[in-house]
C-alpha positions in Angstrom: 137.8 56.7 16.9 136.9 54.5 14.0 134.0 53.0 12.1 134.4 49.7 14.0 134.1 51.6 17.4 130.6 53.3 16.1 128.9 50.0 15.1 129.6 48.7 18.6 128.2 51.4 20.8 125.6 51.1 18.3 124.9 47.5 18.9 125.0 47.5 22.5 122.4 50.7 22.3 120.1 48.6 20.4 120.7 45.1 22.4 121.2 47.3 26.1 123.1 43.8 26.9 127.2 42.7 26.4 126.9 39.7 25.2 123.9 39.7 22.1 125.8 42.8 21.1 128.8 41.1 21.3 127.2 38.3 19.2 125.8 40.6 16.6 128.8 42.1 15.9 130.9 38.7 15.9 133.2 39.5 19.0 134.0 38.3 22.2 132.3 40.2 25.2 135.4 41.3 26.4 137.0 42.7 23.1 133.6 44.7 23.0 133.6 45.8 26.2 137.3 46.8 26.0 136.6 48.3 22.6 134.0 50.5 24.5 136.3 51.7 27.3 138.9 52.5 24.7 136.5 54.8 23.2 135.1 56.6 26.3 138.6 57.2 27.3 139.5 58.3 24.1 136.6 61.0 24.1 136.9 61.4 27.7 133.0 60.8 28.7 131.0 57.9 30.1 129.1 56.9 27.1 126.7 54.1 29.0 125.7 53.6 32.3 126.8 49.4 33.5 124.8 47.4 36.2 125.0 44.0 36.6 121.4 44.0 35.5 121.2 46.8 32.6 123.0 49.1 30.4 121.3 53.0 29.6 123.4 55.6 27.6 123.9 58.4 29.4 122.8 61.9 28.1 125.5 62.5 26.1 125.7 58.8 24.8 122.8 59.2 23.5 123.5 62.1 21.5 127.1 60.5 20.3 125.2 57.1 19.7 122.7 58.8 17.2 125.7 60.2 15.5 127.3 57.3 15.0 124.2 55.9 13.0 124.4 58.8 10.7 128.0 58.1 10.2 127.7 54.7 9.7 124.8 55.1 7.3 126.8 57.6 5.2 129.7 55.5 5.6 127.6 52.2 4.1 126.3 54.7 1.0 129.7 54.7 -0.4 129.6 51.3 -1.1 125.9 51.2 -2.2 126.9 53.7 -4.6 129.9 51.6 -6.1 127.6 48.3 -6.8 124.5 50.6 -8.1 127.2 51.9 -10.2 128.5 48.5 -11.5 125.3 47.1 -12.0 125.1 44.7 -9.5 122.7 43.1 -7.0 124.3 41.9 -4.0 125.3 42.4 -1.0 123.3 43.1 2.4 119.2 43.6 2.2 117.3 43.8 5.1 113.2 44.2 5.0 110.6 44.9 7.5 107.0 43.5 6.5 103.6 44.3 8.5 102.3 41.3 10.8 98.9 41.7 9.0 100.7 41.6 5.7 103.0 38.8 6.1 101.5 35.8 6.0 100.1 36.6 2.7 103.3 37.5 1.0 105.8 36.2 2.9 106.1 32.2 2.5 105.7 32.8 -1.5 108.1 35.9 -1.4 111.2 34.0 0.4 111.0 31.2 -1.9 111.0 33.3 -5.0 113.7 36.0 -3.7 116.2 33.3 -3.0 116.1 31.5 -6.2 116.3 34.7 -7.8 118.9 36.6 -6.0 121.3 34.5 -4.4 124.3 36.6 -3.9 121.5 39.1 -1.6 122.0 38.3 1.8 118.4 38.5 2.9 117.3 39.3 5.9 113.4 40.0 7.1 111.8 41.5 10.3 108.3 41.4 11.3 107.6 44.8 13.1 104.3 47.1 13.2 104.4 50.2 11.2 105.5 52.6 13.9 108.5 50.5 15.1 109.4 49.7 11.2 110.1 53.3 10.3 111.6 54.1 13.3 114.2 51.3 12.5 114.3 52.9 9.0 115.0 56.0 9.9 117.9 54.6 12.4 119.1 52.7 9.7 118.3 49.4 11.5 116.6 48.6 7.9 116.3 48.9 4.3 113.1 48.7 3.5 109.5 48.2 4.9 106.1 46.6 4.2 103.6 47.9 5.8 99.8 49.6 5.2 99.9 53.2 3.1 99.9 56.3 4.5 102.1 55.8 7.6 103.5 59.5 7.2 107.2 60.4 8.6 109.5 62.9 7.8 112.2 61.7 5.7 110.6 58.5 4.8 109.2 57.9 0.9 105.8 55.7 0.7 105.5 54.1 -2.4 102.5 52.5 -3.4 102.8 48.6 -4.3 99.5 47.1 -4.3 96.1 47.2 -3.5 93.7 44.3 -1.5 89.5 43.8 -1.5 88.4 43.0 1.6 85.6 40.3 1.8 83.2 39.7 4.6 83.1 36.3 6.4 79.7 34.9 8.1 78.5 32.8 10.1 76.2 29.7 8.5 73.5 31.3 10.4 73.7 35.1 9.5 71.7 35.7 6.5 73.9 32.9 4.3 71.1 33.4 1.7 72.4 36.3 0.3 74.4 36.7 -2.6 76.3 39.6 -1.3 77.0 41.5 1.9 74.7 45.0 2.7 75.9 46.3 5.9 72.1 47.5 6.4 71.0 43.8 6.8 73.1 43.3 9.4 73.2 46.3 12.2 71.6 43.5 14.7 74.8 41.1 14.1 77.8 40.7 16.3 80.7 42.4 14.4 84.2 41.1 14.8 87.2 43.0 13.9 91.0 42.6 14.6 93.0 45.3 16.4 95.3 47.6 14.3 94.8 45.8 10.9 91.3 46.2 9.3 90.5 50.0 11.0 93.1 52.1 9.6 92.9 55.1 7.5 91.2 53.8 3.8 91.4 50.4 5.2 88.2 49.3 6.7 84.4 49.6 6.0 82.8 53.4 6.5 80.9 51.7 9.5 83.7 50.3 11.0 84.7 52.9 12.4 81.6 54.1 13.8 81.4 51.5 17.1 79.2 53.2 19.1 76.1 52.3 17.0 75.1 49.6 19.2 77.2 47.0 17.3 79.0 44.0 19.7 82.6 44.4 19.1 85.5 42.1 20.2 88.9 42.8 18.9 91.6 39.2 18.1 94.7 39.4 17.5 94.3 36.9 14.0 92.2 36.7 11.3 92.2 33.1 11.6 91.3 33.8 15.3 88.5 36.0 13.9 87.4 33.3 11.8 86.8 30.7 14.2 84.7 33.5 16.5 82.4 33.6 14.1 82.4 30.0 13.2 81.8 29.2 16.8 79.5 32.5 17.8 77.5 33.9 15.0 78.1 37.6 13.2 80.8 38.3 10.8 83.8 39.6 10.3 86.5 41.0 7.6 88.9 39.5 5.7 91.8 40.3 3.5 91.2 38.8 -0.3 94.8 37.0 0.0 93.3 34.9 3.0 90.8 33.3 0.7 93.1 30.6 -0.4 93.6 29.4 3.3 89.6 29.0 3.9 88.1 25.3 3.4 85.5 25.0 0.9 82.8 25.3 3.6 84.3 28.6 4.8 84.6 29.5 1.3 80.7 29.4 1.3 80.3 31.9 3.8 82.3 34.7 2.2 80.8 37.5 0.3 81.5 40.3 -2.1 80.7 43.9 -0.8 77.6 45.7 -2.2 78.0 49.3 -2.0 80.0 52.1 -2.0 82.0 51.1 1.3 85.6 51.6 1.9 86.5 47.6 1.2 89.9 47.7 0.9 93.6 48.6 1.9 96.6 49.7 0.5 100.3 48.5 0.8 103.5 50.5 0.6 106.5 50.1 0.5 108.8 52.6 2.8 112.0 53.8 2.1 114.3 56.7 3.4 114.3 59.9 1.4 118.0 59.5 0.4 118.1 56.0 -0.4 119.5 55.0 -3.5 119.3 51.0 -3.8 117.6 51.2 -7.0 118.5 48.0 -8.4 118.1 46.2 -4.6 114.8 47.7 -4.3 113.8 46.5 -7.5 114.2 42.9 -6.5 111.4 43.1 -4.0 108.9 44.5 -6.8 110.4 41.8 -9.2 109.4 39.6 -6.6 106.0 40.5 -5.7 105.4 40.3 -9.5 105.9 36.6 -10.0 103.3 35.8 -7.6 101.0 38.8 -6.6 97.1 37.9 -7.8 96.7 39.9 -11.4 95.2 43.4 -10.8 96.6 43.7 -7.2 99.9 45.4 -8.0 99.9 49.0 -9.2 99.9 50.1 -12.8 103.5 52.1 -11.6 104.9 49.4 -10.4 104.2 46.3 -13.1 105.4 49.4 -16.1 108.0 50.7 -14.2 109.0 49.1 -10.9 111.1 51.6 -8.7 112.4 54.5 -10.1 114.6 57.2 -7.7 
């Protein structure tokens, strides 16, 4: 049994199919499935279950596929440890950002990263919060971007920035004010997108009362949400990064929150407990520096960046 052996069964766990495992890990099918017999004969049990339409591990594949990520994750510290060690930045780097978050970072972030750190090879995945630390934990994954205060054990949260929400309304919901007061508006359609603006600290106090007699339609987009108010009256909320992709008409129906609301969310960045990719880590807060709006990051992270 070796290292090689452990990536594969890991890879076909994570593809459940010969031939994208095979391609992930740069083989031919049948040297991986050969590879895999070798092993299961070697340790004299059926590690996964074959059709000719799926592939399951079995019980105890499961529990010697598991193993093998720990090993291999061990196994990959030892070199971590030897370029931390030398000082240098390079290698493999592979980062999960939040579908609500991405947009807004992403198109400015890849730019920047890759004029900056071209020896990195970087690699990015868009994944919701839940499936983003799972792959963390698995070791699927470096790092991940997601919303604050996604709690798991053995995962660190640190704290990279904070965003305002704004309100967007329709031309005919009470345009003539100067700023948005919930109170002049309990008879309006509100529109809110699913899994991104009513989380934890991240939404209005009101928002997460729905049964108030408030219309509520969940999108998928907060461009989406934009044109349902465009086209159907009420309002909606919207991240301050999405300003800059509103025309200057929309721009004339956003508004400042009045009030002691909840008007804003927070962004982490996730990490396992035991990671030690200081000087890799640190080229994602680098980064974000060189183009995050001023006042957005936090004060630990423009004094210090990333310290373990």
């Amino acid at each position: 049994m070796n290292l090689q052996q452990l990536q594969y069964i890991v890879a076909i766990d994570r593809y459940r199919n010969f031939a994208r495992a095979a391609e992930a890990c740069d083989i031919s099918q049948p040297t991986l499935s050969a590879m895999l017999g070798k092993l299961e004969n070697e340790l004299d049990v059926r590690i996964f279950e074959r059709s000719n339409k799926s592939v399951t591990p079995t019980t105890a594949g499961r529990k010697i596929i598991r193993q093998a990520e720990k090993a291999l994750m061990e196994a990959n510290r030892i070199g971590e440890i030897v370029t931390e060690e030398k000082g240098r930045v390079e290698g493999s780097f592979t980062l999960s950002v939040g579908p609500t978050i991405a947009p807004y970072i992403l198109p400015k972030f890849i730019k920047r990263y890759r004029e900056r750190y071209a020896n990195v090879d970087l690699m990015i995945h868009e994944m919701k919060a839940d499936n983003m630390l799972d792959a963390l934990l698995r070791g699927e994954i470096d790092a991940g971007i997601a919303i604050s205060d996604n709690v798991r054990h053995g995962v660190l949260e640190i704290p990279l920035y904070t965003e305002k929400f704004c309100v967007y309304l329709s031309e005919s919901c009470w345009r003539k004010l100067p700023v948005f007061k919930p109170e002049n508006l309990e008879h309006e359609n509100m529109w809110i997108m699913r899994e991104a603006q009513c989380l934890r600290d991240s939404a209005f106090s009101f928002c997460k009362a729905r049964a108030k007699g408030h219309r509520i339609y969940e999108a998928g987009s907060i461009e989406t949400l934009i044109r349902i108010v465009d086209e159907n009256g009420g309002f909606t909320i919207i991240p301050e990064m999405h300003l800059p992709f509103l025309s200057d008409k929309q721009r004339e129906n956003v508004r400042r929150i009045d009030g002691d609301y909840l008007s804003q969310r927070r962004v982490s960045l996730y990490i396992k407990e035991d990671c030690i990719r200081q000087r890799m880590l640190n080229t994602v807060t680098d980064t974000l520096k060189a183009f995050m709006p001023e006042g957005m990051l936090t004060e630990g992270i423009l004094k210090y960046g990333i310290r373990l």
